[in-house]
C-alpha positions in Angstrom: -54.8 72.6 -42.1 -57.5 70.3 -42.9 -61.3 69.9 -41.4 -61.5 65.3 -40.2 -64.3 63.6 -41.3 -66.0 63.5 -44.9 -65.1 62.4 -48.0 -61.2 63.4 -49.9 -62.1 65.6 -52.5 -58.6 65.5 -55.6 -57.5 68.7 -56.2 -59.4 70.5 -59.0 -62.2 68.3 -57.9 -66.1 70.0 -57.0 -65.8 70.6 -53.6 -69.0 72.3 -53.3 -71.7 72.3 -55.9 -74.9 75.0 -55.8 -77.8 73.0 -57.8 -80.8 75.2 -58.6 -81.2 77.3 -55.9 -83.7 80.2 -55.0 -84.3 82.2 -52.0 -86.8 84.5 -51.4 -88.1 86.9 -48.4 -91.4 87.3 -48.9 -91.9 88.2 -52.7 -88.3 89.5 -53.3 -86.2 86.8 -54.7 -82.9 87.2 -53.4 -81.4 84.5 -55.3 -83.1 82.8 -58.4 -82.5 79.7 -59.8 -78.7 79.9 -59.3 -76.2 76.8 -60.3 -71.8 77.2 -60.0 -69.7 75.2 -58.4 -66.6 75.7 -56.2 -63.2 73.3 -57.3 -60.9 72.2 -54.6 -57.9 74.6 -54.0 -59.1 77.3 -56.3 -60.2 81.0 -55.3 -63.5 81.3 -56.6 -65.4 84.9 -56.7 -68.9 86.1 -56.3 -69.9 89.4 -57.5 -72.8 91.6 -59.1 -73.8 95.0 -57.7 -75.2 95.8 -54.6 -78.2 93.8 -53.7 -77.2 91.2 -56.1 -77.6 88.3 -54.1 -74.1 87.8 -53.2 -74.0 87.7 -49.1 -77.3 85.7 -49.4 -75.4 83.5 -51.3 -73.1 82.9 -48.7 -75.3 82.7 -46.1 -77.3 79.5 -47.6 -73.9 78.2 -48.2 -73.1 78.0 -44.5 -76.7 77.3 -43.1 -77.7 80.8 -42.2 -80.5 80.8 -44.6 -82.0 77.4 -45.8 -83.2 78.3 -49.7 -86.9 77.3 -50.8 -85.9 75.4 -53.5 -82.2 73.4 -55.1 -79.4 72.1 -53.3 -76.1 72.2 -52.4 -73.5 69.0 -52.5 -70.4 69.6 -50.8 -67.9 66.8 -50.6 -70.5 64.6 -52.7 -73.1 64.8 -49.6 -76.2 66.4 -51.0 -78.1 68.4 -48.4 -81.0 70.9 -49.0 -81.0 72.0 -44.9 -77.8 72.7 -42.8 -77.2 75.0 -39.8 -74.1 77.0 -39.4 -72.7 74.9 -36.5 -73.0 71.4 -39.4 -71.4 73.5 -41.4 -68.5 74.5 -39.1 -68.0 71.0 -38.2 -68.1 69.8 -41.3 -65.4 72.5 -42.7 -66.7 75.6 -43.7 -65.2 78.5 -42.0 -66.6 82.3 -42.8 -65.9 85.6 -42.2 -68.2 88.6 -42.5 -68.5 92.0 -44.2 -68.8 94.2 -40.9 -66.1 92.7 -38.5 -67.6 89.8 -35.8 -65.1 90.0 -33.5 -65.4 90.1 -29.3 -64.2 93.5 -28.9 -63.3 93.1 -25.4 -60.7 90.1 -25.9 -57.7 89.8 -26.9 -56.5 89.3 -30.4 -54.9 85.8 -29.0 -58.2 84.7 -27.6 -60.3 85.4 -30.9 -58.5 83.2 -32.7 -58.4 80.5 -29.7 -62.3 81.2 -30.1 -62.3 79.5 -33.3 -60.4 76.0 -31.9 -63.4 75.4 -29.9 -65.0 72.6 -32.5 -61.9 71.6 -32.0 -61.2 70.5 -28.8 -62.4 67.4 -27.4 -63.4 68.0 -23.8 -66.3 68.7 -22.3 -66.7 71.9 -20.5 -66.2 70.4 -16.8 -62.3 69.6 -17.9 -61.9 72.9 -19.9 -62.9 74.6 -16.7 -60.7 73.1 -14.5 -57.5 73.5 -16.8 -56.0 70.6 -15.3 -54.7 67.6 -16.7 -56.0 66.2 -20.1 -58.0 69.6 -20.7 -55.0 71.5 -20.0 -52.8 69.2 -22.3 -55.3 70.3 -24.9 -55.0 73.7 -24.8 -51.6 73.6 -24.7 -51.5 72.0 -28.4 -54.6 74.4 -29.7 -53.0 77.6 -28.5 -49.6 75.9 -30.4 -51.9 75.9 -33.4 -53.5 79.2 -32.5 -50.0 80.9 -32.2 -49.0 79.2 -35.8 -51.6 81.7 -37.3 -50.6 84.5 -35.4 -46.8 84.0 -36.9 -48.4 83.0 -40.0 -50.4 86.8 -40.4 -48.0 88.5 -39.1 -49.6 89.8 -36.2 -47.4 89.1 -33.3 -47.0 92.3 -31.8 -50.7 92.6 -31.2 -51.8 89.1 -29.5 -52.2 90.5 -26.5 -54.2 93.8 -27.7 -58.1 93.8 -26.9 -59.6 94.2 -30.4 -61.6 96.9 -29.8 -58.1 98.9 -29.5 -56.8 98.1 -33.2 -57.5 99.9 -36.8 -60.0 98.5 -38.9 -57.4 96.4 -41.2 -55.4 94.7 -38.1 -59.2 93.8 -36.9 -59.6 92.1 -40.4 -56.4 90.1 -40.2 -57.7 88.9 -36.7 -60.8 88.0 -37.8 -58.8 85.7 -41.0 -57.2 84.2 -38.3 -60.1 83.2 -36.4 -61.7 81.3 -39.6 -58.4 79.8 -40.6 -58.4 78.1 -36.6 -61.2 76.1 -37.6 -59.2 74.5 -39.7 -61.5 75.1 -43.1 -61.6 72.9 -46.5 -64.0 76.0 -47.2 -62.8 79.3 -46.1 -66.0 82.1 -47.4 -64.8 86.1 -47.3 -67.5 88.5 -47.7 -65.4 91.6 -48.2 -62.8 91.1 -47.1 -61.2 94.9 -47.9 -64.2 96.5 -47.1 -63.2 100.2 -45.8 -59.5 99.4 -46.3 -57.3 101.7 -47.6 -54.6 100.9 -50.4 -51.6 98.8 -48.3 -54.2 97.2 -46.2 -55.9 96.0 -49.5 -52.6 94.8 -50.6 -51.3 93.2 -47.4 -55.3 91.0 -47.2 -54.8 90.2 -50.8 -51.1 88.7 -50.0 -52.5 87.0 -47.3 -55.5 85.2 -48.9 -53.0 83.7 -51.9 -50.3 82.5 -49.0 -53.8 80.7 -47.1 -54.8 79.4 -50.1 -50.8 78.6 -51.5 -49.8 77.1 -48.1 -53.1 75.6 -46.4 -54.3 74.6 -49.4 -57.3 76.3 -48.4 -60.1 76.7 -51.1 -61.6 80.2 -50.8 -65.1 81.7 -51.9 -64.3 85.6 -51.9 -67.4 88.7 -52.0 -65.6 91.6 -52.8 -66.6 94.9 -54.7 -62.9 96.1 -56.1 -62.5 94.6 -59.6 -58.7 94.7 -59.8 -58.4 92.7 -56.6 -61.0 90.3 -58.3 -59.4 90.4 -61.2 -55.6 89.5 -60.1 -56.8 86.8 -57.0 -59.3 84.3 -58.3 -59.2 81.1 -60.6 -62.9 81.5 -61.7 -65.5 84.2 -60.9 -69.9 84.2 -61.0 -71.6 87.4 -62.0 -75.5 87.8 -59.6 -77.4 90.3 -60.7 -80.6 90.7 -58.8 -80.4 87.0 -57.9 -79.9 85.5 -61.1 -76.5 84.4 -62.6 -75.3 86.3 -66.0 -71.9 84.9 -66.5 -69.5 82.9 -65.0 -65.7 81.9 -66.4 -62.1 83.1 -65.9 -61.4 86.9 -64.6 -60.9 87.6 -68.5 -64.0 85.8 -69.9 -66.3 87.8 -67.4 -64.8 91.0 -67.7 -65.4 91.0 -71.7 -69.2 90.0 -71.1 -71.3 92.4 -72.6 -74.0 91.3 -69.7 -71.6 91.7 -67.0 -70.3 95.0 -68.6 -73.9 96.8 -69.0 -75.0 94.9 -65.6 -71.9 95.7 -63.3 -68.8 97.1 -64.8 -70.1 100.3 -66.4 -67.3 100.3 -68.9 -68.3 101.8 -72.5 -69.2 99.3 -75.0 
């Protein structure tokens, strides 16, 4: 799956690059002076303790919040403002930490929910489902039915979400994001409330998006040994400011990260 439109970016390439940016609400700085970037096909973590900055983080990467002051580049376009719908368009896809899901729909039409930037006609056709509008949905619900194979997840396509447990919820909400098709897939944690073989069926499914879409991932999460095994390169926030950033092995012997985050003994 890839997002049209914008520049190629080679593999190992910066896809996205955060330049010297702060955010704050009122006079609490939520993110201070932060630079990383993301490379192209690699699963990049963010984490820090609770109210490090982390989801506020994510949420200027996708528009939600638009930071006072830096940038970010992604695919060599410099923009300091952008609202979640540029970013969808433009390939960004997100999930969130409490599950955003229409609880009254199926798990099918969720994930049909996220093909709408993708289909080309206006609402008039899609509301007649006839000719070209209907030839349409016939090749996104193809798509959308790929992803439902692909997660495993079958069984429950026609199940309202509301009815499932909290880790089949999850799935369906991967499988939303990865209908739109993202360059830029963003998991704000992901395992949250998850018990042990939910943890390790997510975990086998964001290396197989990021293995077989070629998807590059930016992933929030709080469990250090899922950290620790899934990403490429990780960034340590600690009330807003970055202390370290490296390989899984380089953070987790900083001394900053270890007094900061890990707890561990010196």
């Amino acid at each position: 799956m890839r997002a049209p439109g914008g520049p190629e970016v080679a593999v190992g390439g910066v896809l996205l690059a955060v330049e010297n940016v702060s955010l704050a609400f009122g006079g609490v700085k939520a993110v201070n002076d932060v630079s990383f970037d993301i490379r192209k096909g690699e699963i990049r973590a963010i984490i820090g303790p609770n109210g490090a900055g982390k989801t506020s983080m994510l949420n200027i990467i996708n528009g939600f919040y638009q930071p006072q002051q830096g940038r970010i580049t992604f695919k060599g376009e410099a923009r300091s403002k952008m609202r979640p719908h540029d970013a969808a368009k433009g390939g960004i896809a997100r999930t969130f930490q409490n599950v955003a899901l229409f609880r009254g729909m199926t798990s099918l039409d969720n994930i049909m929910a996220g093909r709408t930037l993708r289909m080309n006609k206006n609402l008039f056709w899609q509301l007649l489902r006839f000719g070209p509008a209907m030839t349409e949905e016939v090749e996104h619900r193809h798509r959308v039915e790929e992803i439902i194979d692909f997660l495993k997840i079958q069984e429950i396509r026609r199940t309202p979400v509301g009815r499932l447990p909290y880790g089949l919820q999850k799935r369906v909400e991967l499988g939303r994001a990865l209908a739109m098709e993202p360059e830029l897939l963003l998991l704000d944690e992901p395992m949250a409330g998850m018990n042990l073989e939910e943890k390790e069926d997510m975990s086998r499914f964001i290396l197989d998006v990021n293995d077989h879409y070629g998807t590059t991932i930016v992933l929030i999460e709080h469990d250090m040994g899922v950290v620790m095994d899934l990403s490429d390169r990780v960034v340590v926030l600690d009330h807003g400011v970055k202390i370290a950033d490296g390989t899984p092995d380089e953070v987790k012997g900083n001394q900053s990260v270890i007094d900061a985050y890990l707890g561990v003994a010196h």
